[in-house]
C-alpha positions as YAML, in Angstrom:
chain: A
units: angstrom
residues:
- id: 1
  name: UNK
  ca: [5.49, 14.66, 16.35]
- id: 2
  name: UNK
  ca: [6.10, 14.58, 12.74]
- id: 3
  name: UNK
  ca: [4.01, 12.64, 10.31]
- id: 4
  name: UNK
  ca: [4.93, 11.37, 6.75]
- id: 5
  name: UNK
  ca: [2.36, 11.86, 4.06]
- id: 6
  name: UNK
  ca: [2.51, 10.23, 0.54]
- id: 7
  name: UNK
  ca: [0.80, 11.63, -2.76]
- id: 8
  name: UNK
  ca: [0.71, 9.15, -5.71]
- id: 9
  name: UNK
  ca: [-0.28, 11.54, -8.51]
- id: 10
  name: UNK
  ca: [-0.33, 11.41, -12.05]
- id: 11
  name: UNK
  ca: [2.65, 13.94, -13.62]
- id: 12
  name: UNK
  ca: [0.35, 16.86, -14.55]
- id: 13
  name: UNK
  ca: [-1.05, 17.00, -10.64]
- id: 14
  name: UNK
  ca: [2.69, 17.15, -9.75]
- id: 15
  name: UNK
  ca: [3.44, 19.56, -11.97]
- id: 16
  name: UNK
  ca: [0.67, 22.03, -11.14]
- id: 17
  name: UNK
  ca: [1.26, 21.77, -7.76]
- id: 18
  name: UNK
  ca: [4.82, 22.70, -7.93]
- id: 19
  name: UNK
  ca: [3.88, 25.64, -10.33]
- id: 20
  name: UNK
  ca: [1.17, 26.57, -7.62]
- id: 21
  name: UNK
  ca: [4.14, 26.11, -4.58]
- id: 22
  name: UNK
  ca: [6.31, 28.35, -6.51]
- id: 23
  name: UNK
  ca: [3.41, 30.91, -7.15]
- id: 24
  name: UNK
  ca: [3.16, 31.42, -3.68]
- id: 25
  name: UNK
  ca: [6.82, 31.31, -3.07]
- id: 26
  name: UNK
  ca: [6.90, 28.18, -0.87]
- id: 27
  name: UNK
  ca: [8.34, 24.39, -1.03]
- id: 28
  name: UNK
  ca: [6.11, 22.06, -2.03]
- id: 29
  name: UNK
  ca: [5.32, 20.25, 0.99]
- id: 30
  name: UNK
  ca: [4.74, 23.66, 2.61]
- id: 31
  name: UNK
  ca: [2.13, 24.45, 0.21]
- id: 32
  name: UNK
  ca: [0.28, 21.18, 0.50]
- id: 33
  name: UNK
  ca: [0.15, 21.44, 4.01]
- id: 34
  name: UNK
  ca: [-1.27, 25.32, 3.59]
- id: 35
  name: UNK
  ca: [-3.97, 24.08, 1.03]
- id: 36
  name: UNK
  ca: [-5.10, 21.06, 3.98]
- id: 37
  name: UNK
  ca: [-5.77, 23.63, 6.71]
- id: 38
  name: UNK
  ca: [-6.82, 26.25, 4.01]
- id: 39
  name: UNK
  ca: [-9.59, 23.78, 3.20]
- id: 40
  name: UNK
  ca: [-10.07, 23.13, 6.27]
- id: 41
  name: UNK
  ca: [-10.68, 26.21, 7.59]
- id: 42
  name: UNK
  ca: [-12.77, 27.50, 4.86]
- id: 43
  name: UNK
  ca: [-15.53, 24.28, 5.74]
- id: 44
  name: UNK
  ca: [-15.23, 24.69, 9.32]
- id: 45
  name: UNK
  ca: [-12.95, 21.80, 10.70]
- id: 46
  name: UNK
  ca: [-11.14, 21.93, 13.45]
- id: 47
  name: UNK
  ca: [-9.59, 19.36, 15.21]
- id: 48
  name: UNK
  ca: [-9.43, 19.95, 19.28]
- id: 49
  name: UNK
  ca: [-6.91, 18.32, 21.59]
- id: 50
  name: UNK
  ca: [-9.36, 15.80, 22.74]
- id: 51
  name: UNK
  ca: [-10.23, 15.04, 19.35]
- id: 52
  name: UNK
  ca: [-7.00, 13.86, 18.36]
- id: 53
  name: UNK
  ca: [-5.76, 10.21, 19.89]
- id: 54
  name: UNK
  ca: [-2.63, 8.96, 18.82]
- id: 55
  name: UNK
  ca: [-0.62, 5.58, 18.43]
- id: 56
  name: UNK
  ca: [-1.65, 2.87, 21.08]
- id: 57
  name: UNK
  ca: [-4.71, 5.35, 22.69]
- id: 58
  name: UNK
  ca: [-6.55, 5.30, 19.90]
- id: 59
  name: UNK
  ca: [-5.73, 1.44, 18.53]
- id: 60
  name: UNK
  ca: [-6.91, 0.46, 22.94]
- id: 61
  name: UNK
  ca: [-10.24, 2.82, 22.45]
- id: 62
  name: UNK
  ca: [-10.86, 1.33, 18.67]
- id: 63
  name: UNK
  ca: [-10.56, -2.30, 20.24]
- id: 64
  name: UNK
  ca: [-12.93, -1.61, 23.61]
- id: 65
  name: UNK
  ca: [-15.45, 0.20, 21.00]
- id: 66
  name: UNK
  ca: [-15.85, -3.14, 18.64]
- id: 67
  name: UNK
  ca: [-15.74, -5.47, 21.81]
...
C-alpha cells in the first residue's frame, strides 16, 4: 500500500536535492526514497514484518498499551 510523504523545505534543500536526483539519473521522489533505506541500511535498521502494524492494528494495540 502506497504512502504519501511531505517535505517542507526551504528552496536551496529543494534545489540540491533535485541536482542530487538528477546526478544519479533518477526522479526526485525515487531518490529520496533511495537516500531513506540508504541510511537505513548503512546504521543497521531494518524493519521486519512483525515490526510493522498498520491502520486500525496498531491504533487497537496503542489503546490496550495506555489502558
Amino acid at each position: 500500500m502506497a504512502k504519501s510523504l511531505f517535505i517542507r523545505c526551504s528552496e536551496e534543500t529543494q534545489a540540491l536535492a533535485h541536482a542530487l536526483a538528477e546526478n544519479e539519473n533518477r526522479s526526485l521522489t525515487k531518490q529520496i526514497i533511495h537516500m531513506i533505506h540508504e541510511e537505513a541500511d548503512r546504521r543497521g535498521i531494518s524493519l521486519s514484518k512483525k515490526e510493522v502494524k498498520l491502520g486500525l492494528q496498531s491504533l487497537a494495540e496503542t489503546k490496550s498499551q495506555v489502558s
